[in-house]
C-alpha positions in Angstrom: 16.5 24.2 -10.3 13.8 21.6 -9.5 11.2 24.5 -9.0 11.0 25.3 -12.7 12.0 21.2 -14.1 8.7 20.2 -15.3 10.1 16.3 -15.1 10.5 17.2 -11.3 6.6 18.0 -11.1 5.4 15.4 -13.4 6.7 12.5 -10.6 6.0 14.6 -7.5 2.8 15.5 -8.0 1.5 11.8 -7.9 4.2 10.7 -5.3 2.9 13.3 -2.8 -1.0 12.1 -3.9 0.3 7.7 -3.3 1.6 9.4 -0.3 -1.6 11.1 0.8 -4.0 8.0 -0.4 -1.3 5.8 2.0 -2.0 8.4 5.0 -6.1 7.8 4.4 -6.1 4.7 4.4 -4.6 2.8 1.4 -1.6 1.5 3.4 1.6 0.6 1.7 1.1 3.1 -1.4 2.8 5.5 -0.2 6.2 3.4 -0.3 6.7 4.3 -3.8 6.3 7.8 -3.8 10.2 8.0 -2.8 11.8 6.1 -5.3 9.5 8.0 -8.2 11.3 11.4 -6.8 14.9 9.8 -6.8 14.2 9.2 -10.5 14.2 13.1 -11.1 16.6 14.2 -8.2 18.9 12.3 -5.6 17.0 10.2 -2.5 18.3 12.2 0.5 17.1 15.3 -0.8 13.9 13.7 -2.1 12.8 12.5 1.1 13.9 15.5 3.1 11.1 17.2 0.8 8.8 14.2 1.7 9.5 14.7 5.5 7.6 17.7 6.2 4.6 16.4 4.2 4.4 13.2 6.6 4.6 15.4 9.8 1.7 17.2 8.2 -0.3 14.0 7.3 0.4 12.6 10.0 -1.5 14.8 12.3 -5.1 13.2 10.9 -4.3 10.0 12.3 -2.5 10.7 15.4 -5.8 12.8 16.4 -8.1 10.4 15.0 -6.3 7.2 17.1 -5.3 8.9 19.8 -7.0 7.0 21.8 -6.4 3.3 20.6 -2.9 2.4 21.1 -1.0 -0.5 22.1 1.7 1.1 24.4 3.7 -2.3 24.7 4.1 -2.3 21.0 5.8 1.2 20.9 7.4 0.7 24.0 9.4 -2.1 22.4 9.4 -0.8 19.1 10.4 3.0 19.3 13.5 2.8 21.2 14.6 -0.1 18.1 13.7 2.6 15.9 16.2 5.5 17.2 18.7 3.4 16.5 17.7 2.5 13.1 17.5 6.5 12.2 20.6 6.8 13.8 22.3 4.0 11.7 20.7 5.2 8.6 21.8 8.9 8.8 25.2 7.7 9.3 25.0 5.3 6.2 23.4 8.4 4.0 26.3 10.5 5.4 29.4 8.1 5.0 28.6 7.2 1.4 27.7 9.0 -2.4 24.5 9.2 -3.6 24.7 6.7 -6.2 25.0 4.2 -3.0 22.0 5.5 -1.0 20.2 5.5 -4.6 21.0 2.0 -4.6 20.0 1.7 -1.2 16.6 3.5 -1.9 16.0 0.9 -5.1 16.8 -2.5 -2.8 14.2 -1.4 -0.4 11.8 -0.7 -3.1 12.6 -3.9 -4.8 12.0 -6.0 -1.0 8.8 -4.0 0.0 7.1 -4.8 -3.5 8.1 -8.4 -3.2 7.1 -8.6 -0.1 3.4 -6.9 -0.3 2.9 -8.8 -3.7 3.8 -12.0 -0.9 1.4 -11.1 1.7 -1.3 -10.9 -1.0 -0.9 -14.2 -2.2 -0.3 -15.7 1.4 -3.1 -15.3 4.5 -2.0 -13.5 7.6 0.9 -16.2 10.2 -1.3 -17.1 13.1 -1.5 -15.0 16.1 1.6 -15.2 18.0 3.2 -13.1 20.6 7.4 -13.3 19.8 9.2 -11.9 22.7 9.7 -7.9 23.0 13.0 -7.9 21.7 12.4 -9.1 18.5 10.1 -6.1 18.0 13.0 -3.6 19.1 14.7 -5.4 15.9 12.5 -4.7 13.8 12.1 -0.8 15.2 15.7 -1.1 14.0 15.2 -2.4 10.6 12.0 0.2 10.6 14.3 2.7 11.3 16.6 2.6 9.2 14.5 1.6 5.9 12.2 5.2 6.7 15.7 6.9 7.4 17.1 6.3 4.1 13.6 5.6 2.0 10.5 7.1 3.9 9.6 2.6 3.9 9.5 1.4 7.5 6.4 -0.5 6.9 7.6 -3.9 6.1 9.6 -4.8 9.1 7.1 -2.7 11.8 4.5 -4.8 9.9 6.4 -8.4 10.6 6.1 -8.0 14.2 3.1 -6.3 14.6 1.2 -8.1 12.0 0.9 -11.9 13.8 -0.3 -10.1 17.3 -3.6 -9.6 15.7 -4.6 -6.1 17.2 -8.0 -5.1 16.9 -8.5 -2.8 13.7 -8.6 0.2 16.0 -5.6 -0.7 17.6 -3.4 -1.7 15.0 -4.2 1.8 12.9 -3.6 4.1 15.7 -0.4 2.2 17.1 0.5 2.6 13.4 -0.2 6.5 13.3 1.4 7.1 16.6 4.5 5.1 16.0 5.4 6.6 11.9 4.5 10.5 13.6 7.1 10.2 16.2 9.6 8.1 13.8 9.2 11.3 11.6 9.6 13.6 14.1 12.6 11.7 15.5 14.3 11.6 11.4 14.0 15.9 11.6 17.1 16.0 13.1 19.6 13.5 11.1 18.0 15.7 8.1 19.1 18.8 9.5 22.2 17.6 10.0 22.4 16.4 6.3 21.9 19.8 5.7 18.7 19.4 3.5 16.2 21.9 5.0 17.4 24.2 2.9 15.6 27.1 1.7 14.6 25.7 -1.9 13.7 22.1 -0.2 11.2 23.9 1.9 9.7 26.0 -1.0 9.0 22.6 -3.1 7.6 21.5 0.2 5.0 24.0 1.0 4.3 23.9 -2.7 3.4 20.1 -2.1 1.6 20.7 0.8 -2.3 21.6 -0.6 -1.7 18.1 -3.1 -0.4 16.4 0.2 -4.0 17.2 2.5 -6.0 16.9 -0.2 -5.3 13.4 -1.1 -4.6 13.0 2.7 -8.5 13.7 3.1 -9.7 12.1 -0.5 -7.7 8.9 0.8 -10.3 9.1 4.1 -13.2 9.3 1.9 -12.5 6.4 -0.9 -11.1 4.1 1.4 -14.8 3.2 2.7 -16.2 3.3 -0.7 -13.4 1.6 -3.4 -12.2 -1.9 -3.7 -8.5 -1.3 -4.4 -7.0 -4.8 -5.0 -6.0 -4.8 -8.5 -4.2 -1.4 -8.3 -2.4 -2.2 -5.1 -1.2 -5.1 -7.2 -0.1 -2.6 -9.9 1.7 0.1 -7.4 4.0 -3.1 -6.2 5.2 -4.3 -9.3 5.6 -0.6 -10.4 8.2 -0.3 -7.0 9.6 -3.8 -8.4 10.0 -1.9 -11.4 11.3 1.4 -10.4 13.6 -0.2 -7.8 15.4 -1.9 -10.3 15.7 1.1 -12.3 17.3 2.9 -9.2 20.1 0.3 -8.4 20.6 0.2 -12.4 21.5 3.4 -12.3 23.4 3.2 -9.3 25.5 0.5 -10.5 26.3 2.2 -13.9 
């Protein structure tokens, strides 16, 4: 019973805090808080636990945002995206759990390779790629936070060269994870992983999930983060290796 494994708590506590800093403001950290559960239980039930902490978070920067949104981004994006979920639940429903762990490490592995990329490499010009290729990459988006709670990566390749204002690009973030979560709730019902005891280690979570939600707010405007971003995407690297290890033996 992951209530009472200590090894369960040791990992979630600072998952659900990376996930909370992410939430603040220290985007992409929150990427490996999924893989660090599936080392201490398996990923579809580890990011149905996750799930109701992001609806939670989530409601900061939808009200903070609200008002700075780029509709022609989500209009593109979101309907890409429902397909992705779709796809995903199906591919966490058709296959065993060693395959959706391997799954879960791949996408670690790519989103660590490509952050550690993006540091080393400035920012594509500004260009404006035609709206289809952004409902591609809602599918891609889709399917990675499906299956690993990671859509950032390919929401990011799209939006990233349009060059949004900082207002913009934050809030068209924040609206467009809140309703991909909300959209996820039911292909994890029908998984069958709101369960009672799932729920229980969620609320549990909850007071470490706003708390670093709101610390995440705060520290943003006052630390210089560089150095440990670079240290949370090797650690992915790392633990996403371990994962499809495991998987494949």
């Amino acid at each position: 019973m992951l209530l009472a494994d200590w090894h369960f708590w040791l990992l979630a506590i600072p998952a659900v805090i990376l996930l909370g800093l992410a939430k603040g403001g220290f985007a992409g950290m929150g990427a490996l808080s999924l893989p660090m559960l599936a080392l201490v239980t398996d990923p579809v039930r580890a990011a149905a636990i996750m799930l109701p902490l992001l609806i939670a978070q989530d409601v900061v920067g939808v009200w903070a945002f609200r008002r700075s949104i780029d509709w022609y981004v989500l209009g593109w994006m979101l309907p890409g995206a429902v397909i992705g979920i779709v796809l995903g639940y199906v591919f966490a429903a058709s296959v065993s759990p060693d395959a959706v762990m391997a799954a879960v490490g791949a996408i670690s592995i790519l989103f660590g390779a490509y952050r550690l990329w993006i540091e080393r490499h400035s920012l594509p010009e500004a260009k404006h790629s035609p709206g289809w290729v952004g409902s591609i990459a809602g599918v891609a988006a889709g399917f990675t936070s499906q299956i690993a709670h990671a859509g950032g990566p390919p929401f990011q390749l799209w939006v990233l060269p349009r060059r949004l204002p900082r207002d913009m690009l934050v809030g068209t973030t924040a609206i467009f994870f809140a309703a991909v979560n909300w959209i996820k709730v039911p292909a994890y019902l029908a998984l069958g992983q709101f369960t009672p005891a799932n729920l229980l280690l969620a609320a549990a979570l909850l007071p470490v999930a706003i708390l670093s939600t709101i610390a995440g707010v705060w520290l943003v405007r006052r630390v210089s983060a560089e150095r440990f971003y670079t240290a949370i995407y090797w650690l992915m690297i790392l633990v996403g290796i371990k994962l499809v290890w495991d998987a494949v033996v």
